[in-house]
C-alpha angles and dihedrals in degrees: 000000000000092000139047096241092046087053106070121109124230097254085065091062113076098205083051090050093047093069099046122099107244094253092054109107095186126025082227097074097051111103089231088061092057097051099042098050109011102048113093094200089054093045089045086061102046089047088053095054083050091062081054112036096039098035083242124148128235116224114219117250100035107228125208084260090063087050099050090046095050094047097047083054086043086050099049096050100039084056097031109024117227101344091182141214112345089358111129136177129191110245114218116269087242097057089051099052092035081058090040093053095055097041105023127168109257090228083043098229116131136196095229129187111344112193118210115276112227096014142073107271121237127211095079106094094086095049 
């Protein structure tokens, strides 16, 4: 990962390791992982009851970008529960390459981690 924040493992946060079976040594090999956050039909779905829950529109045809942006909020919630507006947490560098494996950009450049602007940003205490 291009920063220091963007670079911890999911051992080092203490809300990741909290779903992971004593004998896990990375989120990304646990089966819920994979279908929260790998599995395009799940994904699809998730994306479709934000259209309606959030008022958001889906693009046709849904890109890689629409996936991984679908499966780091599946992710998070799926860690953290509902974090709310302007609330942000820095997801494990394993999760994000593990996202960015199954659904890459084509031109492989990537957004990356995006603090708050205006307010104190939030994901550290686990650093």
């Amino acid at each position: 990962m291009p920063t220091f924040v963007e670079s911890t493992c999911c051992s080092e946060n203490t809300a990741v390791s909290a779903k992971m079976k004593h004998d896990t040594r990375c989120v990304t090999e646990l089966q819920t992982f994979n279908n929260a956050c790998l599995d395009a039909d799940m994904l699809e779905i998730l994306m479709a009851s934000m259209k309606e829950v959030l008022g958001e529109s889906l693009r046709d045809p849904i890109t890689n970008r629409m996936y991984r942006y679908v499966a780091y909020r599946s992710f998070t919630w799926w860690i953290y529960g509902k974090l709310g507006r302007r609330r942000r947490k820095v997801i494990p560098a394993c999760v994000v390459t593990s996202i960015r494996k199954r659904f890459p950009e084509k031109d492989g450049c990537y957004e990356g981690y995006h603090e708050v602007l205006g307010g104190p940003m939030d994901g550290h205490e686990d650093l």
